[in-house]
N, C-alpha and C positions, 0 to 999 in steps of 0.2 A: 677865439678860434671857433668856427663853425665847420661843423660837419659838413662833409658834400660825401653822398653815400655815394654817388656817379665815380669815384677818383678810388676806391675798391675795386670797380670792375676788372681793371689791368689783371690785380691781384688774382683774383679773385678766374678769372682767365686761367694765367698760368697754373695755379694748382687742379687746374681740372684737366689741360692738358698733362700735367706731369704724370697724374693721377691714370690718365688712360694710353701712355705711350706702351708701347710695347717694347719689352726684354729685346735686346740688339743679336741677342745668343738665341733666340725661341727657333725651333726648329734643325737649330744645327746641333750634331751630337756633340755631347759632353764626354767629355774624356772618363771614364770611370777607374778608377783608382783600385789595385788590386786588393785581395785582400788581408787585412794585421793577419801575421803569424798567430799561433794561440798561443797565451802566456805558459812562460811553460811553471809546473809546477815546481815547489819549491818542497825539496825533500825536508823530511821532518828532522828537527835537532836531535841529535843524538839523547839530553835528557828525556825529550819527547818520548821516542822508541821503547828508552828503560824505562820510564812511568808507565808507559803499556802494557808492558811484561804482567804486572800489577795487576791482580782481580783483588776480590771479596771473597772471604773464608766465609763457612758459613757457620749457624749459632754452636758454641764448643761448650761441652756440660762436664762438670767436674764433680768427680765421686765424692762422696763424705769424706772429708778429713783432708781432702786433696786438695792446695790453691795449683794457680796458675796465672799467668800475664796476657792479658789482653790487650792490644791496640790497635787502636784506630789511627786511619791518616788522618790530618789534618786539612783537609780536603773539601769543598762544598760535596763531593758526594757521603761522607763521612762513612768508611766499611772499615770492617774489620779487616787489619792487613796484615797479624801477624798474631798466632795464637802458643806460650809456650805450658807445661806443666811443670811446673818446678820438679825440682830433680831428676828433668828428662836432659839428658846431653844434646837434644835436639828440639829442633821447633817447628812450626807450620806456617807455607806462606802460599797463596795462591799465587802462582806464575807460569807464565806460558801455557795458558788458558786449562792448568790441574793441580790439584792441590799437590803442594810439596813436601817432604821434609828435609830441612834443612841440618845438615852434620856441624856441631860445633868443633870451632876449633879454634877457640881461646876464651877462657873464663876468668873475670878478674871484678876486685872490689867487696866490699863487705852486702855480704847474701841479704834479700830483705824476702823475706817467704821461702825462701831457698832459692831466689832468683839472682842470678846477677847482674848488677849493674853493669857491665862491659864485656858483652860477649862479640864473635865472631862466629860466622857459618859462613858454610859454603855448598853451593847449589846449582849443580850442571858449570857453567860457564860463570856464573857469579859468586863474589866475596859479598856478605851483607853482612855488617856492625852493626850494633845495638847498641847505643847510647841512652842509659836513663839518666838523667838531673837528679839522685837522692837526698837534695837539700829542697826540692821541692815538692816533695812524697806527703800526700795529707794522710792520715790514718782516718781509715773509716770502718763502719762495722766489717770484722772479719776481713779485712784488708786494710789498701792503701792508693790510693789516687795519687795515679803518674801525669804529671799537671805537661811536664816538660822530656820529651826525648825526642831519637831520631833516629831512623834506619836510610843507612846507607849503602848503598850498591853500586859495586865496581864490574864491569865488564873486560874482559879480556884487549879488545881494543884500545883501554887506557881513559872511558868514559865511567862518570862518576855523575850518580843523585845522589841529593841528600833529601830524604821524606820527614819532614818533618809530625810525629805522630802522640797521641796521647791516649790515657785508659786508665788502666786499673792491677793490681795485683788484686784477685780476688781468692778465698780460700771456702769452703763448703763445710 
């Protein structure tokens, strides 16, 4: 087979017209298309809401001779979210953007620093339980490291988190 470079021209033709025809639509208007509604936002989950409630206490100092429970959420922001002193009937939680105190109203389980494992509060509009793990309590100096718990809050509307948190019984 030999080449004949002459037998491209055809080709070679039509892509140069293709190339410089002009749009059959140029010059006449285009219909413009009105405009998307804006998405409309999607309200936040109800957990969402009650995880907001939620600030950071700030550092809690404990007198000589006095423990108390500390914990943290479990959280990438890691704060303090809940401070008690043992043998206090209540406890401290930042919510709705001031520190609180929280009234107990249920105490139960065998006391480890005078704290209890299974308490109850109540705070404005919320129920929050305290759940510690006391099979997972390590002892350490002048306390105990709470590996496993959780604070749960109920809202009046029938909405529930559970925060999962860990820390310390520490004693002075």
């Amino acid at each position: 087979m030999v080449f004949k470079p002459w037998a491209l021209v055809p080709v070679i033709m039509f892509c140069l017209m293709a190339c410089t025809a002009q749009d059959p639509t140029a010059g006449q208007r285009q219909p413009v298309s009105a405009p998307k509604p804006p998405i409309a936002q999607t309200p936040a989950a109800p957990d969402d809401v009650l995880l907001s409630r939620i600030g950071g206490l700030d550092r809690q100092a404990l007198e000589d001779g006095e423990c108390g429970l500390f914990l943290w959420a479990a959280l990438p922001e890691r704060q303090l979210v809940f401070f008690q002193r043992a043998r206090d009937v209540g406890a401290q939680m930042h919510l709705d953007n001031s520190v609180q105190t929280l009234i107990r109203t249920r105490a139960e389980g065998d006391q480890i620093y005078s704290i209890f494992p299974d308490q109850s509060f109540r705070a404005g509009d919320l129920t929050i339980t305290l759940s510690l793990a006391t099979e997972g309590l390590q002892p350490v100096t002048k306390g105990s490291m709470v590996r496993q718990a959780s604070l749960r809050l109920d809202d009046p509307d029938g909405w529930t988190i559970v925060l999962p948190v860990a820390g310390l019984v520490a004693c002075q």
